[in-house]
PQR file of N, CA, C, O and H, with PARSE charges and radii, in Angstrom:
ATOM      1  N   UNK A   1      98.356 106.952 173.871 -0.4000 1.5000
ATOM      2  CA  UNK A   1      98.015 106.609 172.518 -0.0000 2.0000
ATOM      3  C   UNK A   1      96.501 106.746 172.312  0.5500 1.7000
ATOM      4  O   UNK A   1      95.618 106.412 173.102 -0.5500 1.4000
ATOM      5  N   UNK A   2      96.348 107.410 170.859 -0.4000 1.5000
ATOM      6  CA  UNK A   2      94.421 107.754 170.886 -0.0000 2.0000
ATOM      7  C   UNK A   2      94.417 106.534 170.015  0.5500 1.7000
ATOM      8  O   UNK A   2      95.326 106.223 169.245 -0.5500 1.4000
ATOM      9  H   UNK A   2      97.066 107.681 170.218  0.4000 1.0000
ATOM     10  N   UNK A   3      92.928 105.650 170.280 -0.4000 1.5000
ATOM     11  CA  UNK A   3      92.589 105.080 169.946 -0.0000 2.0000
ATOM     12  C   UNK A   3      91.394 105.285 169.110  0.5500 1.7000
ATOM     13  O   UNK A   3      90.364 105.882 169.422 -0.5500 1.4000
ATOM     14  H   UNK A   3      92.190 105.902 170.905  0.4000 1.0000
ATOM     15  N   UNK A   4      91.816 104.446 167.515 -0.4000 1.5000
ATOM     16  CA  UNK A   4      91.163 104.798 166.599 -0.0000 2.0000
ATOM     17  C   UNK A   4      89.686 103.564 166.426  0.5500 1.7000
ATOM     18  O   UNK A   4      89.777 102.350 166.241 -0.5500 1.4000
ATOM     19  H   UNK A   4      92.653 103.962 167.262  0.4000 1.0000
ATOM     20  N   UNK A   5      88.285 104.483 166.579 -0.4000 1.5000
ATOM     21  CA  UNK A   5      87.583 103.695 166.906 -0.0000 2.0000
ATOM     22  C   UNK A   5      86.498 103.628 165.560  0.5500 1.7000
ATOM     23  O   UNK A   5      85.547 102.891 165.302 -0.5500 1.4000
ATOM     24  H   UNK A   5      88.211 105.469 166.730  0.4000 1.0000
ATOM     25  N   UNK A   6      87.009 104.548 164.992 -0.4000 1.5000
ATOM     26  CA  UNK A   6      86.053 104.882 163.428 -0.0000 2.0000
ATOM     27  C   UNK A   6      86.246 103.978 162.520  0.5500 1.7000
ATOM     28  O   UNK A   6      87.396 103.538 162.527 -0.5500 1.4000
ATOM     29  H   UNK A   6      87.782 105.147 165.202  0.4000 1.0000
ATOM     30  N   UNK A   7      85.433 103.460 161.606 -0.4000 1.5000
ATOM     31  CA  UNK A   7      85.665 103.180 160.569 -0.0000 2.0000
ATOM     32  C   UNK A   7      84.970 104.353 159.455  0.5500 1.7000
ATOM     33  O   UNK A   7      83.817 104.777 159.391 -0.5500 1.4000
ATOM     34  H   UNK A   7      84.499 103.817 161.601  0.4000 1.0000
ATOM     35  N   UNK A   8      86.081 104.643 158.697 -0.4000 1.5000
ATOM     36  CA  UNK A   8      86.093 105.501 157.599 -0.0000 2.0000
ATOM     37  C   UNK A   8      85.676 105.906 156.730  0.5500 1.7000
ATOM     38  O   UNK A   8      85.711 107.030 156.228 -0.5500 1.4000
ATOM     39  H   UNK A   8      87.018 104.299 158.749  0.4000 1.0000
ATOM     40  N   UNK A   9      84.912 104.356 156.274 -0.4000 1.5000
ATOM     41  CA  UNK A   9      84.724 104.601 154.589 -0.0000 2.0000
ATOM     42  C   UNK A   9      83.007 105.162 154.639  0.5500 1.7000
ATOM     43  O   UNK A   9      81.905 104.900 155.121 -0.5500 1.4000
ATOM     44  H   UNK A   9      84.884 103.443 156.681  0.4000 1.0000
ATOM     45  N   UNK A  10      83.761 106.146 153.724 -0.4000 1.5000
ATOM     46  CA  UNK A  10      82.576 107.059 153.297 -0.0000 2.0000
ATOM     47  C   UNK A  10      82.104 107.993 153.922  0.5500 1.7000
ATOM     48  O   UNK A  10      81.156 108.702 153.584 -0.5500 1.4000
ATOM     49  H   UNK A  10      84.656 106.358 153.333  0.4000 1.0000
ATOM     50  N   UNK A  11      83.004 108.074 155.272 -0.4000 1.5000
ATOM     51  CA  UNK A  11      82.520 109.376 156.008 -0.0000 2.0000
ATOM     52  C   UNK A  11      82.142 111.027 156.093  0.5500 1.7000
ATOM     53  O   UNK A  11      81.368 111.729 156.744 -0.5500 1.4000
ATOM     54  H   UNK A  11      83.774 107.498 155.546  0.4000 1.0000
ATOM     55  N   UNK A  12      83.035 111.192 155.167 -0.4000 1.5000
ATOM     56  CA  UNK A  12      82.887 112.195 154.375 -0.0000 2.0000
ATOM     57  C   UNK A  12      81.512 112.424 153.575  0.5500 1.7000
ATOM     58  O   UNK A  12      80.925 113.496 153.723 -0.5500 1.4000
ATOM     59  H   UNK A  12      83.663 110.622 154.638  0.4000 1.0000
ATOM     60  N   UNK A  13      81.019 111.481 152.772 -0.4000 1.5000
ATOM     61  CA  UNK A  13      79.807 111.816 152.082 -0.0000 2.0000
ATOM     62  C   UNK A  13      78.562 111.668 153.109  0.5500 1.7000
ATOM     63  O   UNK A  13      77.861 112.659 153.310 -0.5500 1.4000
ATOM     64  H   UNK A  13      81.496 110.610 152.651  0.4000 1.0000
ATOM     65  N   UNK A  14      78.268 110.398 153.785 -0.4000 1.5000
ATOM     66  CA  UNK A  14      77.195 110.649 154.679 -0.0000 2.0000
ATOM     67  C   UNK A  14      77.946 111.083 156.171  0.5500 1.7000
ATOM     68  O   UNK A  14      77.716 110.303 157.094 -0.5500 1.4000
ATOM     69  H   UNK A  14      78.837 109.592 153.621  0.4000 1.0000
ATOM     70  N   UNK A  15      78.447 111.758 156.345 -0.4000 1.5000
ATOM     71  CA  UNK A  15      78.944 112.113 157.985 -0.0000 2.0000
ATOM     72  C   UNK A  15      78.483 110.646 159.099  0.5500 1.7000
ATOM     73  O   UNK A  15      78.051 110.927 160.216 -0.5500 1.4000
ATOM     74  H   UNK A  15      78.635 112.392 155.595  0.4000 1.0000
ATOM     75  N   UNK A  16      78.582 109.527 158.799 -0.4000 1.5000
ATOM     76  CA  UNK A  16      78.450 107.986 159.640 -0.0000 2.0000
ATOM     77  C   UNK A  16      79.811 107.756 159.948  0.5500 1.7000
ATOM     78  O   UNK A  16      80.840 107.813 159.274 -0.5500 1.4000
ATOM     79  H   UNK A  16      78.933 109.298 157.891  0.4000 1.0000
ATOM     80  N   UNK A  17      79.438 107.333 161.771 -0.4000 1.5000
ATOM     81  CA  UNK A  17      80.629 107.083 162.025 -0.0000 2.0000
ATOM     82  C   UNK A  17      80.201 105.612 162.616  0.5500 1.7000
ATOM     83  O   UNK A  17      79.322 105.535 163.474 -0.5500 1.4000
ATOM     84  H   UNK A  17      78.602 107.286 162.319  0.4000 1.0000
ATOM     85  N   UNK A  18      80.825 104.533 162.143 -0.4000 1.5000
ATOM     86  CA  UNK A  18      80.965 102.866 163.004 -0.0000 2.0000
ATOM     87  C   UNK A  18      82.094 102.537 163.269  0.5500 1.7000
ATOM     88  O   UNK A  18      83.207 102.540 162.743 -0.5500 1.4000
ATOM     89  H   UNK A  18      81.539 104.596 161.446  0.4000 1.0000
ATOM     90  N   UNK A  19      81.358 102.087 164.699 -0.4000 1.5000
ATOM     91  CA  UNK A  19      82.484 101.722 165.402 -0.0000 2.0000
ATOM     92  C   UNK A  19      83.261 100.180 165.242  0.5500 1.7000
ATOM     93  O   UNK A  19      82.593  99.168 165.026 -0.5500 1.4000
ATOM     94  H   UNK A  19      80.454 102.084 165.127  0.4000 1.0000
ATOM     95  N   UNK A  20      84.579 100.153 165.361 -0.4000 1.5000
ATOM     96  CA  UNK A  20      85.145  99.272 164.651 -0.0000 2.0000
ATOM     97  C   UNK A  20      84.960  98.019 165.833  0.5500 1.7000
ATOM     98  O   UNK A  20      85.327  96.919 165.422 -0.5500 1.4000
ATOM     99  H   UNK A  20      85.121 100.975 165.536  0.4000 1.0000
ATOM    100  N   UNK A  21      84.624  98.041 166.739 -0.4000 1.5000
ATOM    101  CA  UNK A  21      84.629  97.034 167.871 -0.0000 2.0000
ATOM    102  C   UNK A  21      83.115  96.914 167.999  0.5500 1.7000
ATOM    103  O   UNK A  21      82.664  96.338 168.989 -0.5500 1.4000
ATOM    104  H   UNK A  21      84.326  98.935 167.073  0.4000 1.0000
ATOM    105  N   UNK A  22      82.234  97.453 167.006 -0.4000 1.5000
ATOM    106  CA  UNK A  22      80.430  96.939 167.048 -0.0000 2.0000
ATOM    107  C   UNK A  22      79.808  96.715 165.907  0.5500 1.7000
ATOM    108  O   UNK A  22      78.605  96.573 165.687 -0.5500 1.4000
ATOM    109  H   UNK A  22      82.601  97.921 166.202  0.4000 1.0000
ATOM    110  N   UNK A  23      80.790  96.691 165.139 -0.4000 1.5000
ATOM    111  CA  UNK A  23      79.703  96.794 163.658 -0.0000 2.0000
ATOM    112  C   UNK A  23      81.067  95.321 162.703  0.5500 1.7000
ATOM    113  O   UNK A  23      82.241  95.354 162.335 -0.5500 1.4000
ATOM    114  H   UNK A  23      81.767  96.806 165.317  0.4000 1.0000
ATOM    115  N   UNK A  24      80.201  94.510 162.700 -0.4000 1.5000
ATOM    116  CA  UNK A  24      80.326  93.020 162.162 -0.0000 2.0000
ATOM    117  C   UNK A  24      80.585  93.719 160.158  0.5500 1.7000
ATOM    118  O   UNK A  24      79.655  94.061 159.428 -0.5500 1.4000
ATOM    119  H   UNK A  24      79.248  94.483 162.999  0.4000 1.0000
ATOM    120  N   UNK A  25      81.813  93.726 159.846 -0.4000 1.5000
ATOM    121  CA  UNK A  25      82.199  94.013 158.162 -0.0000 2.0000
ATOM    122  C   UNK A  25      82.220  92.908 157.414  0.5500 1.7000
ATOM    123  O   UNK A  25      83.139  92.088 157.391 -0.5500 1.4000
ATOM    124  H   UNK A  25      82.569  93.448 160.438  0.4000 1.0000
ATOM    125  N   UNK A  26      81.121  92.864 156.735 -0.4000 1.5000
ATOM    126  CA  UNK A  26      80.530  91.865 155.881 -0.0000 2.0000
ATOM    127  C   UNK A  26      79.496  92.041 154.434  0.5500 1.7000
ATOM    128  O   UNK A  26      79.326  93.224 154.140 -0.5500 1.4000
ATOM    129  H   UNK A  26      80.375  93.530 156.754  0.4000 1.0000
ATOM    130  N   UNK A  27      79.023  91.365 153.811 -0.4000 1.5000
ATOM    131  CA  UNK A  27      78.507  91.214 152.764 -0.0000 2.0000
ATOM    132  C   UNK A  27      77.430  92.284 153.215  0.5500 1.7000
ATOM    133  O   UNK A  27      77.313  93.131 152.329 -0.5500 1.4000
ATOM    134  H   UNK A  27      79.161  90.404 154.049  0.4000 1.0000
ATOM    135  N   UNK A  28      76.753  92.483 154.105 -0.4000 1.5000
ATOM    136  CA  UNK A  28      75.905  92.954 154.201 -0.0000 2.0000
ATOM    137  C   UNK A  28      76.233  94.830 154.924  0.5500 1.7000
ATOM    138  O   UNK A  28      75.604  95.856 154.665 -0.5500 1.4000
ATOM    139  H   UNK A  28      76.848  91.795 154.825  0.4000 1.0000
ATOM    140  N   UNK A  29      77.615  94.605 155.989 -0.4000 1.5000
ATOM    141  CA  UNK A  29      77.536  96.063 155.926 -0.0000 2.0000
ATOM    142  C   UNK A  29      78.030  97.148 154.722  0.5500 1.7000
ATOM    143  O   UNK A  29      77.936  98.369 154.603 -0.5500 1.4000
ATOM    144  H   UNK A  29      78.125  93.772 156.199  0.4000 1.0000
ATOM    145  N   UNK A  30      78.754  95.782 153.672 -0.4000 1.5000
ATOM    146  CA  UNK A  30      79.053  96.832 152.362 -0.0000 2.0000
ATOM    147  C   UNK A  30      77.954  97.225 151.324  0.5500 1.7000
ATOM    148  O   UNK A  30      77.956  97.930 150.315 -0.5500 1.4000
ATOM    149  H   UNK A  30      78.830  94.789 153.768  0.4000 1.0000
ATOM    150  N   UNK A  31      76.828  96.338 152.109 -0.4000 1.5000
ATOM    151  CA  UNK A  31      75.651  96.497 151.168 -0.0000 2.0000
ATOM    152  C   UNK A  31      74.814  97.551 151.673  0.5500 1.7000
ATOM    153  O   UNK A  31      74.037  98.189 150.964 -0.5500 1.4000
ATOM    154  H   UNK A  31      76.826  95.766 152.928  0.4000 1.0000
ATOM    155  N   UNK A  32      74.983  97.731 152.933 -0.4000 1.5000
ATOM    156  CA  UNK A  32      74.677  99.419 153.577 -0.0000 2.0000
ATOM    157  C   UNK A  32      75.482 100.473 152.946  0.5500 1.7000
ATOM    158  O   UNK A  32      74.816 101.207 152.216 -0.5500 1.4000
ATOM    159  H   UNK A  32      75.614  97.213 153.510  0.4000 1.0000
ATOM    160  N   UNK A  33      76.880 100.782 153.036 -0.4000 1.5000
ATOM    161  CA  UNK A  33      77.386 101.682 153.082 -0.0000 2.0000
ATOM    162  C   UNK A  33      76.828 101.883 151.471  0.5500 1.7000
ATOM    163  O   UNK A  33      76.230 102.912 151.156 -0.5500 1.4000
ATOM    164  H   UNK A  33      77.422 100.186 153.629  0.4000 1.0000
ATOM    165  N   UNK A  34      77.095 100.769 150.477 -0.4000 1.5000
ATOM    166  CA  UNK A  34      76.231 101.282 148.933 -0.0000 2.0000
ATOM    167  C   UNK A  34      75.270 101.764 148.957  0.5500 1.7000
ATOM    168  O   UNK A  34      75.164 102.803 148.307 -0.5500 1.4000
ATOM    169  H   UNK A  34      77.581  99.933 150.733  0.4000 1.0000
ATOM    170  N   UNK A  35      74.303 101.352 149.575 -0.4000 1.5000
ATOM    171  CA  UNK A  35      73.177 101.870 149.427 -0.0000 2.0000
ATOM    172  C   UNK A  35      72.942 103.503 150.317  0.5500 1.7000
ATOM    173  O   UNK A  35      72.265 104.429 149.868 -0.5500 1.4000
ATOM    174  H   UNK A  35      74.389 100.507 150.104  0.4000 1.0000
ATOM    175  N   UNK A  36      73.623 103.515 151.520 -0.4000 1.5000
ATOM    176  CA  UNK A  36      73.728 104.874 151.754 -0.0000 2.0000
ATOM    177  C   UNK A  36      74.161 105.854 150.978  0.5500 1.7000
ATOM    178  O   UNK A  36      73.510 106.889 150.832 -0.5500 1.4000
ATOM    179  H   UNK A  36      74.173 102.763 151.885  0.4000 1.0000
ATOM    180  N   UNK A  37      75.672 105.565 150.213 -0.4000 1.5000
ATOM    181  CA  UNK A  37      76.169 106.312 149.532 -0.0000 2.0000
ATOM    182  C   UNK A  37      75.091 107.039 148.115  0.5500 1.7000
ATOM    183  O   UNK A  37      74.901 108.210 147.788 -0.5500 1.4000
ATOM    184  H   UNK A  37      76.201 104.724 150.333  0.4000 1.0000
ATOM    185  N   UNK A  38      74.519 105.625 147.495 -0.4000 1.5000
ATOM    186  CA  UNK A  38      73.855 106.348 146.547 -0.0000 2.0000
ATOM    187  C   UNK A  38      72.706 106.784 146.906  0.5500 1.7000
ATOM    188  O   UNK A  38      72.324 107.419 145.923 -0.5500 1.4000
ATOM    189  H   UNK A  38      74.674 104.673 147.760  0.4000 1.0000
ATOM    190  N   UNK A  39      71.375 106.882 148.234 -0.4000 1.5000
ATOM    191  CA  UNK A  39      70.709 107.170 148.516 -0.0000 2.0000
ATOM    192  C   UNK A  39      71.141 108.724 148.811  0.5500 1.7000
ATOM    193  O   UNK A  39      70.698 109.634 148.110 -0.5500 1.4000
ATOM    194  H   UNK A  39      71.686 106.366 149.032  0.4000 1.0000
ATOM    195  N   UNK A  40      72.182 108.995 150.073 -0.4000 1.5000
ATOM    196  CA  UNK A  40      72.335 110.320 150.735 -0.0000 2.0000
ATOM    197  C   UNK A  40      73.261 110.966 149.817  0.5500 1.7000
ATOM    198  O   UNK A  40      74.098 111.723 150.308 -0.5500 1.4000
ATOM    199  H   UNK A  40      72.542 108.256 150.642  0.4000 1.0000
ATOM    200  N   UNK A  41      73.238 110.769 148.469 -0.4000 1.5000
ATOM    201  CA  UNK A  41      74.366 111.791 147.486 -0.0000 2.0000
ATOM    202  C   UNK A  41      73.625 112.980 146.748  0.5500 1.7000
ATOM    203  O   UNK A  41      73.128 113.143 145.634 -0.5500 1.4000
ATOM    204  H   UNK A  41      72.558 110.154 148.070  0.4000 1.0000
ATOM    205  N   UNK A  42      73.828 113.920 148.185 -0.4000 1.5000
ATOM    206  CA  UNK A  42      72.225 114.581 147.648 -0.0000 2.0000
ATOM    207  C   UNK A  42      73.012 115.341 146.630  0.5500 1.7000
ATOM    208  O   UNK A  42      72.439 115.213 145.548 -0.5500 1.4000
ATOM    209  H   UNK A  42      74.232 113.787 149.090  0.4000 1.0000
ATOM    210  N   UNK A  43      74.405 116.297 146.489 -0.4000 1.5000
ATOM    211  CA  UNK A  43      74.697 116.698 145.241 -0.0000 2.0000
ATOM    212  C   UNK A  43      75.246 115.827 144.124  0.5500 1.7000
ATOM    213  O   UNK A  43      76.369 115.349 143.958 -0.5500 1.4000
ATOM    214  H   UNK A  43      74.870 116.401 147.368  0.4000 1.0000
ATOM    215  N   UNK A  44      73.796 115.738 143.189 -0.4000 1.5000
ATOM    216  CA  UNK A  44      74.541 114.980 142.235 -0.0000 2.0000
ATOM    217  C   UNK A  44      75.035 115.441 141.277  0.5500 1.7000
ATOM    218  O   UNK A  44      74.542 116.465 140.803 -0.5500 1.4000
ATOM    219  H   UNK A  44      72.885 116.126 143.323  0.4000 1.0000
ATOM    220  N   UNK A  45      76.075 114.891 140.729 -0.4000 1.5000
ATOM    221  CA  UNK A  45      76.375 115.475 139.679 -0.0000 2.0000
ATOM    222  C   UNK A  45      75.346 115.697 138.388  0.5500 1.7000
ATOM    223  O   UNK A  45      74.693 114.756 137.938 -0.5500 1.4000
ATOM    224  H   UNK A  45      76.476 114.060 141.114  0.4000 1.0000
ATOM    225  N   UNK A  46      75.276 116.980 137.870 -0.4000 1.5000
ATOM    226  CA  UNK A  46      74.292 117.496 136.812 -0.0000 2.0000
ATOM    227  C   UNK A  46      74.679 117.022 135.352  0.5500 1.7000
ATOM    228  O   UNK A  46      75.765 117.377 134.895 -0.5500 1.4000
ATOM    229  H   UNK A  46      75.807 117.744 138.237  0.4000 1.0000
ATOM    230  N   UNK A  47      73.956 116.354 134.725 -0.4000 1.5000
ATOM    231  CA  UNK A  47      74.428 115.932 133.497 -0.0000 2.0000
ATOM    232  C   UNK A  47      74.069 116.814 132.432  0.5500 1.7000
ATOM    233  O   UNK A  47      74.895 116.817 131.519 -0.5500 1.4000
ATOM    234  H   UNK A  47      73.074 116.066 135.096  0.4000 1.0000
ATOM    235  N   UNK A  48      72.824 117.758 132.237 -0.4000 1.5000
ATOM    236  CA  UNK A  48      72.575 117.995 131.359 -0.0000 2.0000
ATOM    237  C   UNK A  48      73.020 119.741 131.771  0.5500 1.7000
ATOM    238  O   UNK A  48      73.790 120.153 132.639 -0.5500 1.4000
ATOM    239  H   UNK A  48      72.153 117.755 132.979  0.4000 1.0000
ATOM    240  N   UNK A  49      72.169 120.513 130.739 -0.4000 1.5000
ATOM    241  CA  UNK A  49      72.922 122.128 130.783 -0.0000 2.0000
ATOM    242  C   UNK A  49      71.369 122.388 131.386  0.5500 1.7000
ATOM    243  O   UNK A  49      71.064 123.521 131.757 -0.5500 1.4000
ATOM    244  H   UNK A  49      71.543 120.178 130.034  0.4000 1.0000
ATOM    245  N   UNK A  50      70.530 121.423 131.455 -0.4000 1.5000
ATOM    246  CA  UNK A  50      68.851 122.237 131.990 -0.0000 2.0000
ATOM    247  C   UNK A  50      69.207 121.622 133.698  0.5500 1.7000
ATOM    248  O   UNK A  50      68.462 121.878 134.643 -0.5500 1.4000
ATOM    249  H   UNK A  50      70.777 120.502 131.154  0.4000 1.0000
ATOM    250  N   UNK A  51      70.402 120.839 133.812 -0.4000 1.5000
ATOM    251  CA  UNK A  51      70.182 120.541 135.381 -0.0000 2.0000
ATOM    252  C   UNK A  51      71.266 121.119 135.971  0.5500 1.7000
ATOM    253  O   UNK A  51      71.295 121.200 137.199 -0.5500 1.4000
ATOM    254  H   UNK A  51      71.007 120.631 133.044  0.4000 1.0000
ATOM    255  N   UNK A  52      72.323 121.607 135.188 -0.4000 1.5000
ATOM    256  CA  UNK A  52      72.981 123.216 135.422 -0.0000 2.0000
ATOM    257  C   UNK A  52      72.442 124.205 135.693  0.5500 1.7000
ATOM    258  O   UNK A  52      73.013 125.163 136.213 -0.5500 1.4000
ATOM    259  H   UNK A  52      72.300 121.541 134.190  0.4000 1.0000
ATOM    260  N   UNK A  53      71.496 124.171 135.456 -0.4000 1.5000
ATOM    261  CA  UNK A  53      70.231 126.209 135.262 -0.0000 2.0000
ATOM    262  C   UNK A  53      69.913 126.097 136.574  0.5500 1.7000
ATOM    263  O   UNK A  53      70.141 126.896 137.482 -0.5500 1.4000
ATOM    264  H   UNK A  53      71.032 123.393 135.033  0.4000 1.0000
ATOM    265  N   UNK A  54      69.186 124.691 136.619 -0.4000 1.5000
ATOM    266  CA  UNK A  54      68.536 124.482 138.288 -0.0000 2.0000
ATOM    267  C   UNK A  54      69.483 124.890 139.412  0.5500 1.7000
ATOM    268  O   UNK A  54      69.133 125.258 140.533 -0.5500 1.4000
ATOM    269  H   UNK A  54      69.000 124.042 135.882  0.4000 1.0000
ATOM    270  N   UNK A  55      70.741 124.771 138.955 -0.4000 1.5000
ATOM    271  CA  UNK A  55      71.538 125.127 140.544 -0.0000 2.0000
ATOM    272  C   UNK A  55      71.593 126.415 141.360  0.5500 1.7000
ATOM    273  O   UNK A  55      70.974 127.382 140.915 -0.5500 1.4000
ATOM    274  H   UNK A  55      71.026 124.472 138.044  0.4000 1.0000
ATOM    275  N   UNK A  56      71.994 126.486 142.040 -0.4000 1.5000
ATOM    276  CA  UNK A  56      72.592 128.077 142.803 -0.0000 2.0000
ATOM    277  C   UNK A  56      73.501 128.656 142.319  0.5500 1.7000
ATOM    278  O   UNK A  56      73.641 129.853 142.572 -0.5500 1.4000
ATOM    279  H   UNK A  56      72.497 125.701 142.401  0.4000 1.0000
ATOM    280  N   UNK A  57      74.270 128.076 141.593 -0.4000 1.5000
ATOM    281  CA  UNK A  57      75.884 128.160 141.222 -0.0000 2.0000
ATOM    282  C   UNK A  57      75.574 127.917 139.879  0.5500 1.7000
ATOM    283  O   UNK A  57      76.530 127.387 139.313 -0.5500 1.4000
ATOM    284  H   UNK A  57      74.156 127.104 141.388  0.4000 1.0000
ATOM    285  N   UNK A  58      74.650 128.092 139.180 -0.4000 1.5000
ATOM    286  CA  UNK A  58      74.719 128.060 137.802 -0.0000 2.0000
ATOM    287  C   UNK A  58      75.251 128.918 137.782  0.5500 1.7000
ATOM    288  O   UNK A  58      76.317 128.302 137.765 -0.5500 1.4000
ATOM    289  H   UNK A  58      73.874 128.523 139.640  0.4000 1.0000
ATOM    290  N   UNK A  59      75.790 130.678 137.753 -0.4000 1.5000
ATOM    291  CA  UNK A  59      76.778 131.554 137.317 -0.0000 2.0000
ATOM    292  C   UNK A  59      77.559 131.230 137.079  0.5500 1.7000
ATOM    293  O   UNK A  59      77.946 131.252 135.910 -0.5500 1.4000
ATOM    294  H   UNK A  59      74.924 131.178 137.766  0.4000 1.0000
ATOM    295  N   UNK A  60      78.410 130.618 138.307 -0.4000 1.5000
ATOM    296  CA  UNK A  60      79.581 130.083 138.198 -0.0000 2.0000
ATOM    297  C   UNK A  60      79.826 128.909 137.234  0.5500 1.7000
ATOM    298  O   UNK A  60      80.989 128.539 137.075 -0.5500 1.4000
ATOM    299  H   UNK A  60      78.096 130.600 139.257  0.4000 1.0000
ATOM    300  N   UNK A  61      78.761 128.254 136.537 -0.4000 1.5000
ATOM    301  CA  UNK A  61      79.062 126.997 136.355 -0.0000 2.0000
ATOM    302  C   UNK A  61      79.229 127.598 134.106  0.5500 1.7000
ATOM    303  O   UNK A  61      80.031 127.272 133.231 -0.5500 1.4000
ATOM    304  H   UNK A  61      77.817 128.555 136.666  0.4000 1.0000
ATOM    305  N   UNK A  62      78.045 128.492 134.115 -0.4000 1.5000
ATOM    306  CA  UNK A  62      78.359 129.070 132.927 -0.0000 2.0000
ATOM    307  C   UNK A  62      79.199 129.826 132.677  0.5500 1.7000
ATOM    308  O   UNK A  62      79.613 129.863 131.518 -0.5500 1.4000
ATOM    309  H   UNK A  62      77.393 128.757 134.825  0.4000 1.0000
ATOM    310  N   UNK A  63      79.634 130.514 133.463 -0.4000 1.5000
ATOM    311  CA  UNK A  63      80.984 131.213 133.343 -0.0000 2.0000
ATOM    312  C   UNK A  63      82.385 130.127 133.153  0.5500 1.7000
ATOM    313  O   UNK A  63      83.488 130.522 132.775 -0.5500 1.4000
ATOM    314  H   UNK A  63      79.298 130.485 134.404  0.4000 1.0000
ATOM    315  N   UNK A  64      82.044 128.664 133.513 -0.4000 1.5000
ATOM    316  CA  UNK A  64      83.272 127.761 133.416 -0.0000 2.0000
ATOM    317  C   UNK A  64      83.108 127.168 131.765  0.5500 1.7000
ATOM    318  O   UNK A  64      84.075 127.040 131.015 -0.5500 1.4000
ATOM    319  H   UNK A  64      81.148 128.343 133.820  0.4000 1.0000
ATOM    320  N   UNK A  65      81.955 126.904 131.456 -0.4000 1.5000
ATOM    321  CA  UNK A  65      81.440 126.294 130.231 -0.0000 2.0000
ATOM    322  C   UNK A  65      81.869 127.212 129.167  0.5500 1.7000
ATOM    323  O   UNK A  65      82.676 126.776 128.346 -0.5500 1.4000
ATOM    324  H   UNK A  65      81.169 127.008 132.066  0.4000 1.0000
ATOM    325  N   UNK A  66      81.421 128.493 129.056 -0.4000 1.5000
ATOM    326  CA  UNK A  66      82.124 130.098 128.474 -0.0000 2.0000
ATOM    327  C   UNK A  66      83.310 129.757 128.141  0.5500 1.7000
ATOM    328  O   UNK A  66      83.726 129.618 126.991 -0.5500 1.4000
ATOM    329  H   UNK A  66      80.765 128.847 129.723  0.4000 1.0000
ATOM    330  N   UNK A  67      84.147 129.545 129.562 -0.4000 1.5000
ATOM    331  CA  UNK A  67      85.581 129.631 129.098 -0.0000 2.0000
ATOM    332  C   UNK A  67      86.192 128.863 128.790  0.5500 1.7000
ATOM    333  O   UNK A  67      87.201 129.221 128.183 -0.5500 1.4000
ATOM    334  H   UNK A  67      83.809 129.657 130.496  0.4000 1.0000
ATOM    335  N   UNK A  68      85.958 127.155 129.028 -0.4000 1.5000
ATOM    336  CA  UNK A  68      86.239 126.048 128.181 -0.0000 2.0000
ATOM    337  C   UNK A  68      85.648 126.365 126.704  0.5500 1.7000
ATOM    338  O   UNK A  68      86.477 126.594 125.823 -0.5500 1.4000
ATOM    339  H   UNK A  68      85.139 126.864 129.521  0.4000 1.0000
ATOM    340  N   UNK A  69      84.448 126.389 126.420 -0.4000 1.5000
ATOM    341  CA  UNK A  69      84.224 126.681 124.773 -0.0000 2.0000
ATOM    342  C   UNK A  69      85.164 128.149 124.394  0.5500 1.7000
ATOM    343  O   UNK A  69      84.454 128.887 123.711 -0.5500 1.4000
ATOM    344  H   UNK A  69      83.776 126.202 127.136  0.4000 1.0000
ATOM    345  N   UNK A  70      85.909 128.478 124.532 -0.4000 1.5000
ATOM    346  CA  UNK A  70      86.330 129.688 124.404 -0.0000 2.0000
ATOM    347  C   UNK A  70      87.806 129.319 123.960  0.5500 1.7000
ATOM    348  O   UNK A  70      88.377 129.782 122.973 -0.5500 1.4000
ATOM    349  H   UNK A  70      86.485 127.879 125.087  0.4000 1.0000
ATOM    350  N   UNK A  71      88.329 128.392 124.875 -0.4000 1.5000
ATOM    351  CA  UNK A  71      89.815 127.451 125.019 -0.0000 2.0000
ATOM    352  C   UNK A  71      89.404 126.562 123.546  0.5500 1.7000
ATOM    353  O   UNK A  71      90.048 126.459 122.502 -0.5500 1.4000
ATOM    354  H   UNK A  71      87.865 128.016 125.677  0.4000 1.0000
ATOM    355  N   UNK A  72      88.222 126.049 123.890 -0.4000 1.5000
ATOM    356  CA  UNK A  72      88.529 125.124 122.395 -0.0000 2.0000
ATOM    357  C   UNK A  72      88.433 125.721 120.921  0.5500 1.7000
ATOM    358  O   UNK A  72      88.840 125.133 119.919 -0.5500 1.4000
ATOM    359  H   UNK A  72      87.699 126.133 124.738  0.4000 1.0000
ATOM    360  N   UNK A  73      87.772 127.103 120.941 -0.4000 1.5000
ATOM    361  CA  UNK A  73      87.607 127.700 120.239 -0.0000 2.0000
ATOM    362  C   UNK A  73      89.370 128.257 119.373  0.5500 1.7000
ATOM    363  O   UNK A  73      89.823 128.395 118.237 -0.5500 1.4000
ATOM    364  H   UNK A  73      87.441 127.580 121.755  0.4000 1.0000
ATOM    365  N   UNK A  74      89.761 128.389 120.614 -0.4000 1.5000
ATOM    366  CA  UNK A  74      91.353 128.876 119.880 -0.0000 2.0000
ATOM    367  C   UNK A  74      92.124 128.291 119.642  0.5500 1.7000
ATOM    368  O   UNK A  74      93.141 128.778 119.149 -0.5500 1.4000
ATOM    369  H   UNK A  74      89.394 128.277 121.537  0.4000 1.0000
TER
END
């Protein structure tokens, strides 16, 4: 049997792995994982169409905007 030694949450966004037999889950490690989460969220979501331009993937992102105004158009 593999033994599961991770705890999970949020691993995905900052790649942190704690271990479930060293790290005390409390008021204070949920007050880490918040504050990691919104510190290391380095892609944020773009709110405006000038923090769309800035991306790499602005092509792609005006080519999606195009074709939604295009859908509402008809």
């Amino acid at each position: 049997m593999v033994e599961n030694n991770e705890i999970s949450i949020n691993y995905v966004m900052n790649n942190k792995i704690w271990n479930r037999n060293k790290v005390n889950i409390d008021e204070v490690f949920a007050y880490n994982v918040a504050k990691d989460v919104i510190s290391d969220n380095e892609d944020k979501k773009p709110m405006t169409i000038e923090d769309y331009q800035q991306r790499n993937d602005w092509p792609k992102w005006k080519d999606a905007i195009q074709a939604e105004l295009d859908s509402l158009a008809k």
